[in-house]
C-alpha positions in Angstrom: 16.5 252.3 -52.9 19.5 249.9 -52.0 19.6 251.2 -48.2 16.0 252.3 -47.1 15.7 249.8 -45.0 14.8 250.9 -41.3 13.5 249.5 -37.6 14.9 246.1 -37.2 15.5 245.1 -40.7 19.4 247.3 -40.9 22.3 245.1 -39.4 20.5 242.0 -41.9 22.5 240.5 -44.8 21.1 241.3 -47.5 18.0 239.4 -49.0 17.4 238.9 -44.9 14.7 241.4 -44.7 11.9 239.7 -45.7 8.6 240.1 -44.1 9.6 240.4 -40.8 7.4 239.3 -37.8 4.7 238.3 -40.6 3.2 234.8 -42.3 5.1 233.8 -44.9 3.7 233.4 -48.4 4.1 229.5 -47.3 2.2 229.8 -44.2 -1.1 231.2 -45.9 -1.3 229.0 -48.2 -0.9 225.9 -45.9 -3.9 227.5 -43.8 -5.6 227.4 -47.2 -8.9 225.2 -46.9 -8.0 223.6 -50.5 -4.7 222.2 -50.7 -2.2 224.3 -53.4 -0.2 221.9 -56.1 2.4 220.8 -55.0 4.7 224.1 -57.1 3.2 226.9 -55.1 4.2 224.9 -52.1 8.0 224.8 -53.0 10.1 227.7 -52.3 13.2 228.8 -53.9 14.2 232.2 -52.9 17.8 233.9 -54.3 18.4 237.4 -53.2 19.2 239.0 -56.3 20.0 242.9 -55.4 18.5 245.7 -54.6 19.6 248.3 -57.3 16.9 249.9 -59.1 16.0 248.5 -62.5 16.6 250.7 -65.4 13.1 252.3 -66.8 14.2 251.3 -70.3 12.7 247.7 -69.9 9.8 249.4 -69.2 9.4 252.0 -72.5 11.6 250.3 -74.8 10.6 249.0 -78.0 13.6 247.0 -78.4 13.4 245.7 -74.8 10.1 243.9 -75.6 12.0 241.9 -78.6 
């Protein structure tokens, strides 16, 4: 999963690719006709990998605990 990145998104750093060429979450919800709370205003992205996440926290009991 780590390098499936294509088009213009290789040559980033990773946590770089995100939603190229698009709004951003920020940008819908400013064009919202209500205005959000002030928390799903705020942004605080950290890139945080890209290895795939074990299916055990998915099926295991002793995950859930």
């Amino acid at each position: 999963m780590g390098n499936q990145l294509g088009g213009s998104a290789q040559g980033l750093v990773p946590g770089e690719a995100r939603c190229p060429d698009e709004p951003s979450t920020q940008d819908i919800i400013a064009r919202d006709k209500v205005a959000a709370p002030a928390w799903v205003c705020s942004e605080s992205y950290e890139f945080l990998g890209d290895e795939d996440i074990s299916i055990d926290r998915y099926i295991d009991p002793a995950y859930a605990k």
